[in-house]
N, C-alpha and C positions, 0 to 999 in steps of 0.2 A: 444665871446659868443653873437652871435647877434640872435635875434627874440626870446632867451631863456625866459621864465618867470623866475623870479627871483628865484627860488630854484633849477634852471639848468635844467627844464623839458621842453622839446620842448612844444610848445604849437600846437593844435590841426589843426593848419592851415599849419605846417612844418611837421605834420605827414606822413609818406610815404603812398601809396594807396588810399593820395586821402579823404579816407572813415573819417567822427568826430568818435572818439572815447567818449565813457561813462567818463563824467569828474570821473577825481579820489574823493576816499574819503575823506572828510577834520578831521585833528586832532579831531574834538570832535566827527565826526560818529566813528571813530576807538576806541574811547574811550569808547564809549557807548557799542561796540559789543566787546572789552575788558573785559567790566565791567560784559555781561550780563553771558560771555565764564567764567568769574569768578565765579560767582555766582553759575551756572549751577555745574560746579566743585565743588566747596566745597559743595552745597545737595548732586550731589552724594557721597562725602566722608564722611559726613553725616551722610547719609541713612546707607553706609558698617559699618561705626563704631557702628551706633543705632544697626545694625542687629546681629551685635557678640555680643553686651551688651547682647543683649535677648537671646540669643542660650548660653551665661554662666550664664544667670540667667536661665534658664530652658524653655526657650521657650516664645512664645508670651503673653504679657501679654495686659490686656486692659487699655487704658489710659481717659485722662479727655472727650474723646469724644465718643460718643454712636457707638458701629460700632454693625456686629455679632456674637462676643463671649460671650456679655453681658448679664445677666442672664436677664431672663423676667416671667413674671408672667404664670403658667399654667392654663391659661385657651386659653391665647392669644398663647402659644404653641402649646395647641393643632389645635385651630384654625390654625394656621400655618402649622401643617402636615397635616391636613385636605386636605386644600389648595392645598398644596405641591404633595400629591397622588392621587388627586382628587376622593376622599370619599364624596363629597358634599350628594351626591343622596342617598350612604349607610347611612350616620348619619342621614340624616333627616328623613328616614325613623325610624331605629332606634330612635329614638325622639318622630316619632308616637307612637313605641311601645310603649313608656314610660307613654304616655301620653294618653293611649288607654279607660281608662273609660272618661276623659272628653271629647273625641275625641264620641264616641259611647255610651255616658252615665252610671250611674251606674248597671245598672241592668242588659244590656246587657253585658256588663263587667265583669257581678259575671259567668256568663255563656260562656262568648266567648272569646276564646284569640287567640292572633295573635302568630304565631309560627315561621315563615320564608318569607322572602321576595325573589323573583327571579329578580335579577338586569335585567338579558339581556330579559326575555318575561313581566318583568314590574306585578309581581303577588303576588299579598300579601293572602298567606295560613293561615284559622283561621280555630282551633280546637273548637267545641263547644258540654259541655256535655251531652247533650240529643237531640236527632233528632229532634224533636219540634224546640229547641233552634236553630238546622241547618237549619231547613226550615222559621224561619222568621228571620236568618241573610241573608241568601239568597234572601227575599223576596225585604229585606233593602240595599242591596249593591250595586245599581246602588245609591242609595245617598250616601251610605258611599266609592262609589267611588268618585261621585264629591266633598263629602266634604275632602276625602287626597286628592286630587288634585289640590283641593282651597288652602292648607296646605301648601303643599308641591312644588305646582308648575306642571302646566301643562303636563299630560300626563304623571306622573309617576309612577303610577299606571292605569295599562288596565282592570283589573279584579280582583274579589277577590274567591278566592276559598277554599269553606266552605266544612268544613270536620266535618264529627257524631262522634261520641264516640269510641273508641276504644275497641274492643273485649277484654277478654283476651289471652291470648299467646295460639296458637293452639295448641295441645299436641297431636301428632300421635302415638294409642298405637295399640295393638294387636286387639281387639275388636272394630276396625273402620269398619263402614257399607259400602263396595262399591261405589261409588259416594257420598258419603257424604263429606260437607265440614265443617263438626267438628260444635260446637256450633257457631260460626261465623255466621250459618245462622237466630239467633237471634237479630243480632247487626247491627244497622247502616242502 
């Protein structure tokens, strides 16, 4: 046994081709990647065992740390699905509605109300009950456009579009005059 290191391993100067070989691993790296091959093992045995427990107790349950099945307050819910569908632009307007006499004060308010909003042309349609009352919300709507604007956030509302009182319901009888469009022509 000549040139051997003591464990009967050639040593790397007797190796054939010449070429060093990558020194071997010593007892405690083998130990260590033993240990870690262990470790790894038993979590996942673990984890299988954790996972039948809960599938005989009836499924996932929550434990001492916060994840997302954990109940939360509805207000931050809703904020959450808000979020989640991206409805930002609908609630906030909706929010105007809500908020529509402090938004346009009280008086305009007992007369004018907001009916519908057009997401994709950016339109907020307000009903108002006497034509008077449509011609000076009209008058006012370049500022009650900049003020939902200032609100709401740039450009999301383009126009507002005021609408008069509504007729009553046409009623086409036998006794209709030719080109006539019904009492209609009184309204609006």
């Amino acid at each position: 046994m000549t040139g051997n290191t003591p464990g009967g391993v050639p040593s790397p100067s007797q190796s054939s081709g010449g070429a060093a070989k990558p020194p071997e691993t010593s007892g405690v790296d083998l130990a260590r990647v033993a240990l870690r091959a262990a470790k790894e093992a038993a979590r996942a045995r673990g984890d299988a065992a954790q996972q039948k427990k809960q599938a005989r107790r009836g499924g996932l349950r929550s434990g001492a740390r916060a994840d997302g099945r954990d109940p939360m307050a509805l207000g931050s819910a809703i904020n959450r699905l808000i979020t989640e569908r991206g409805w930002e632009a609908p609630a906030a307007v909706g929010g105007v509605m809500g908020r529509w006499p402090q938004i346009v004060g009280e008086d305009v308010a007992k007369h004018c109300v907001p009916e519908k909003y057009d997401e994709d042309e950016r339109v907020l349609t307000v009903r108002c009950d006497s034509t008077a009352w449509a011609t000076n919300l009209r008058l006012l709507a370049p500022t009650l456009v900049a003020r939902l604007n200032e609100d709401l956030g740039h450009g999301r509302v383009k126009l507002i579009k005021v609408q008069g009182p509504g007729g009553p319901a046409r009623r086409y009888g036998p006794l209709r005059a030719p080109g006539s469009t019904g009492p209609g022509d009184t309204y609006g």
